[in-house]
N, CA, C and O of each residue as an XYZ file, in Angstrom:
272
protein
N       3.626     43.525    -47.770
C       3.967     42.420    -46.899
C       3.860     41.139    -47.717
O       2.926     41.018    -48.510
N       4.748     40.200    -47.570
C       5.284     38.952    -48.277
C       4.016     38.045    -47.580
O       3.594     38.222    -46.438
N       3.488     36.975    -48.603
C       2.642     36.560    -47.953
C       3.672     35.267    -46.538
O       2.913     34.718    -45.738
N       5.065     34.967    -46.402
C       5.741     34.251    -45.852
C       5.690     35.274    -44.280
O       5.471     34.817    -43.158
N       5.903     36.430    -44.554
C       5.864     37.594    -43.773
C       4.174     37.180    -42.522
O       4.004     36.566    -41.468
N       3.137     38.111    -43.674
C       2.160     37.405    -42.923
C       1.581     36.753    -42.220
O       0.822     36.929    -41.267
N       2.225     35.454    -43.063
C       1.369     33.522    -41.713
C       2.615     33.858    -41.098
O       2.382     32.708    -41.473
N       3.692     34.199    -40.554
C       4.524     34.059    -40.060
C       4.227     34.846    -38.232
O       4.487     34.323    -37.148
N       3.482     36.515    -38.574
C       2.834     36.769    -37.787
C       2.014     36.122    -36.930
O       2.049     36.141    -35.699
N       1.190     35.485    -37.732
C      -0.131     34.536    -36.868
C       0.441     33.482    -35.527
O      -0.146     33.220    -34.478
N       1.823     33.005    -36.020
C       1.756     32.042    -35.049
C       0.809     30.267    -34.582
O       0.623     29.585    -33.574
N       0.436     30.218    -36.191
C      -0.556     28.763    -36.167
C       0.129     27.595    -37.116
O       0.932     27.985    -37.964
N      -0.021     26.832    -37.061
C       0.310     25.850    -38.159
C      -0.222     26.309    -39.850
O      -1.093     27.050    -40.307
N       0.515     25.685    -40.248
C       0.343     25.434    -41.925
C      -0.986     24.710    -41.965
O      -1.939     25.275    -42.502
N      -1.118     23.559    -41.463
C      -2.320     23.155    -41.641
C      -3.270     24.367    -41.530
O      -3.643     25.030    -42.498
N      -3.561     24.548    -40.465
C      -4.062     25.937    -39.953
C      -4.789     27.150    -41.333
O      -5.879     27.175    -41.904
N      -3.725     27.893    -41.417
C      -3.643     28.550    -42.947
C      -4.074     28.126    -44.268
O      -4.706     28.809    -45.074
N      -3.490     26.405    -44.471
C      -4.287     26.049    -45.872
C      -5.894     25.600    -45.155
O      -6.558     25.917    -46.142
N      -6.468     25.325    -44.604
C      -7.511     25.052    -44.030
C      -8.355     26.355    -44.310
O      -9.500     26.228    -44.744
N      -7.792     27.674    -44.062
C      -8.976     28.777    -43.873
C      -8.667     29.547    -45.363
O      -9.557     30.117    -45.994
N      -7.617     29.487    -45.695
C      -7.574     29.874    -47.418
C      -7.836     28.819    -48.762
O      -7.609     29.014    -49.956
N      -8.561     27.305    -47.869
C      -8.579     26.305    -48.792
C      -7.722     25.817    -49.786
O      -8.145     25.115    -50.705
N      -6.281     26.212    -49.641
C      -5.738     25.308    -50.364
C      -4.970     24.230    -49.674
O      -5.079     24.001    -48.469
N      -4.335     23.701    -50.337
C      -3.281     22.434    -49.294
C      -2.188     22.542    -48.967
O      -1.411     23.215    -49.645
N      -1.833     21.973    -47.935
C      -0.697     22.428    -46.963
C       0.497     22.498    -47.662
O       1.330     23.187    -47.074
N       0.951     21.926    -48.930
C       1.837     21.970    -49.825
C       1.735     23.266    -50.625
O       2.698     24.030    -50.563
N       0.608     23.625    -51.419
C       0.333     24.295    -51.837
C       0.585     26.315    -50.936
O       0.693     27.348    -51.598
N       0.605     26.225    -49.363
C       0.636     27.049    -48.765
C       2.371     27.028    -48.841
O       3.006     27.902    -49.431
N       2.931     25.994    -48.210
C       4.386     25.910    -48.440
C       4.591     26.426    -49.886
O       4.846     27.590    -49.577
N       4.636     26.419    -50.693
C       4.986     27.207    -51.767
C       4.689     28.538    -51.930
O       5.475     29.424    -52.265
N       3.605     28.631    -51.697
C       3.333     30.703    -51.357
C       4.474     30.936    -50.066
O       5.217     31.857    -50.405
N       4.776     30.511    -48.976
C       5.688     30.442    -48.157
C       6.909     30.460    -48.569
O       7.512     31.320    -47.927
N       7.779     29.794    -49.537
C       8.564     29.912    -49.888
C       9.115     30.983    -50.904
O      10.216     31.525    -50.806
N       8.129     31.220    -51.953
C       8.391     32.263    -53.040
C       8.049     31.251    -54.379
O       7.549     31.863    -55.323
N       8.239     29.873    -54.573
C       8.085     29.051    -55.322
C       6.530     29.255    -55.957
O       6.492     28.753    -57.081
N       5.479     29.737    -55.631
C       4.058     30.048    -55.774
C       3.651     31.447    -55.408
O       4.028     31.860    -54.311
N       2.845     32.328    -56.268
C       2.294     33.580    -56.278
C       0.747     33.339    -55.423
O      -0.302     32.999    -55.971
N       0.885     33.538    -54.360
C      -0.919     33.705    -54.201
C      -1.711     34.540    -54.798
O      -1.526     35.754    -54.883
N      -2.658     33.901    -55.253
C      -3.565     34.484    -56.039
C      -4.436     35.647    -55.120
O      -4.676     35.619    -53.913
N      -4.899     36.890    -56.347
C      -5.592     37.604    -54.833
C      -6.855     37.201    -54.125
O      -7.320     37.872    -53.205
N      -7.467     35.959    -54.624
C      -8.326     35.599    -53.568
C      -8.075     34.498    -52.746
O      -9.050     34.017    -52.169
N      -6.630     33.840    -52.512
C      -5.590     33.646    -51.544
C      -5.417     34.675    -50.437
O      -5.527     34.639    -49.211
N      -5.103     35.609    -51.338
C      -4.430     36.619    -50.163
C      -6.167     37.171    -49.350
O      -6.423     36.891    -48.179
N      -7.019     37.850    -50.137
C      -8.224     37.708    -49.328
C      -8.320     36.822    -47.956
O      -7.862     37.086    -46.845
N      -8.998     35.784    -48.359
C      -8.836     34.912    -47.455
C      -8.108     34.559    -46.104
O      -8.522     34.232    -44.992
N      -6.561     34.801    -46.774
C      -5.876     35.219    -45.532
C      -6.051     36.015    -45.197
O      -6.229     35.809    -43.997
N      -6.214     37.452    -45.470
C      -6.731     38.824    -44.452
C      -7.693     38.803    -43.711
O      -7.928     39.670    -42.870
N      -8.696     37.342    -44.026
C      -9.833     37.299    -42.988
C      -9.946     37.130    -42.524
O     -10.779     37.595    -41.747
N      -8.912     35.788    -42.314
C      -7.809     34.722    -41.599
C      -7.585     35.772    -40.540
O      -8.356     35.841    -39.583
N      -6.744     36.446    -40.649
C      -6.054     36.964    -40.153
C      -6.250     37.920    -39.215
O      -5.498     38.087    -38.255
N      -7.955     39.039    -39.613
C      -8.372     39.957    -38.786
C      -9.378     39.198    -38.055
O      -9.671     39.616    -36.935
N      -9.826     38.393    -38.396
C     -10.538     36.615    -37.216
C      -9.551     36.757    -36.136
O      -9.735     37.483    -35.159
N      -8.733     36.205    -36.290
C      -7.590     35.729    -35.406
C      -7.690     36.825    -34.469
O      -8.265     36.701    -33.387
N      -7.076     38.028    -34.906
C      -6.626     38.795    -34.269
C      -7.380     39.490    -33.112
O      -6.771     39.813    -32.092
N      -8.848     39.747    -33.282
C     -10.000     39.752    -33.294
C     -10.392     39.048    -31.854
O     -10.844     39.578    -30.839
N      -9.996     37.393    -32.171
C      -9.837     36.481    -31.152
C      -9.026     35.870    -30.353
O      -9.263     34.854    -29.700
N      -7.411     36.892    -30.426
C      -6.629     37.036    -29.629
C      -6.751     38.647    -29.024
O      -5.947     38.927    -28.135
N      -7.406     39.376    -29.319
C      -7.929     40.497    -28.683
C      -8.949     40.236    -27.323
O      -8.659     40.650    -26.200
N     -10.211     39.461    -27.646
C     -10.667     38.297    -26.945
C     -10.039     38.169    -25.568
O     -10.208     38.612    -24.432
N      -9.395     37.515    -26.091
C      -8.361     36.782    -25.028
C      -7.678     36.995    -24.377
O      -7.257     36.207    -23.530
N      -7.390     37.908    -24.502
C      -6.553     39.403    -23.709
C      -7.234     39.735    -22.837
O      -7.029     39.448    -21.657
N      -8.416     40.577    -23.378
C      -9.790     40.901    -22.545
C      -9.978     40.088    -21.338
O     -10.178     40.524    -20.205
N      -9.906     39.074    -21.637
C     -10.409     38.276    -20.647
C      -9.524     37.795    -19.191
O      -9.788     37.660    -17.996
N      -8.443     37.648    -19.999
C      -6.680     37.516    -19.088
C      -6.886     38.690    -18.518
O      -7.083     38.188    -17.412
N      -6.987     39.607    -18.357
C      -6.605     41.207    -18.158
C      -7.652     42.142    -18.465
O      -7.213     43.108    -19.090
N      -8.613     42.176    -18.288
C      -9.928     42.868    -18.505
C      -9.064     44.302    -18.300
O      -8.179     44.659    -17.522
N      -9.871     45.001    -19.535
C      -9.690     46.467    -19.472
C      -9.966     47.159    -18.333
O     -11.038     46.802    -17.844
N      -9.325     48.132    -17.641
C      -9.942     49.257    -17.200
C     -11.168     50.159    -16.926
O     -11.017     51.267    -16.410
């Protein structure tokens, strides 16, 4: 999976993304584009990003719609 692929899933701002992988919002636009390789402790970061999130849109579900 393309890291453009990825944040694309999430559904948050750019700010968002360079904020929790620490780099800058320019700097994310370029991994976004293809213009920049994320490094693999970029991509880390985002996977943590990412199973957080998910994690806490699971959450949220729960709560809208409590399980069974």
């Amino acid at each position: 999976m393309t890291f453009k692929e990825a944040t694309d899933l999430l559904s948050v701002s750019l700010e968002q993304i360079a904020d929790a992988v620490g780099k800058t919002y320019a700097t994310v636009l370029a991994y976004r584009t293809g213009d920049r390789i994320p490094p693999p402790e970029v991509r880390t970061r985002l996977g943590a990003f990412m199973r957080n999130h998910s994690a806490s849109l699971l959450q949220a579900a729960d709560e809208i719609d409590p399980p069974a």
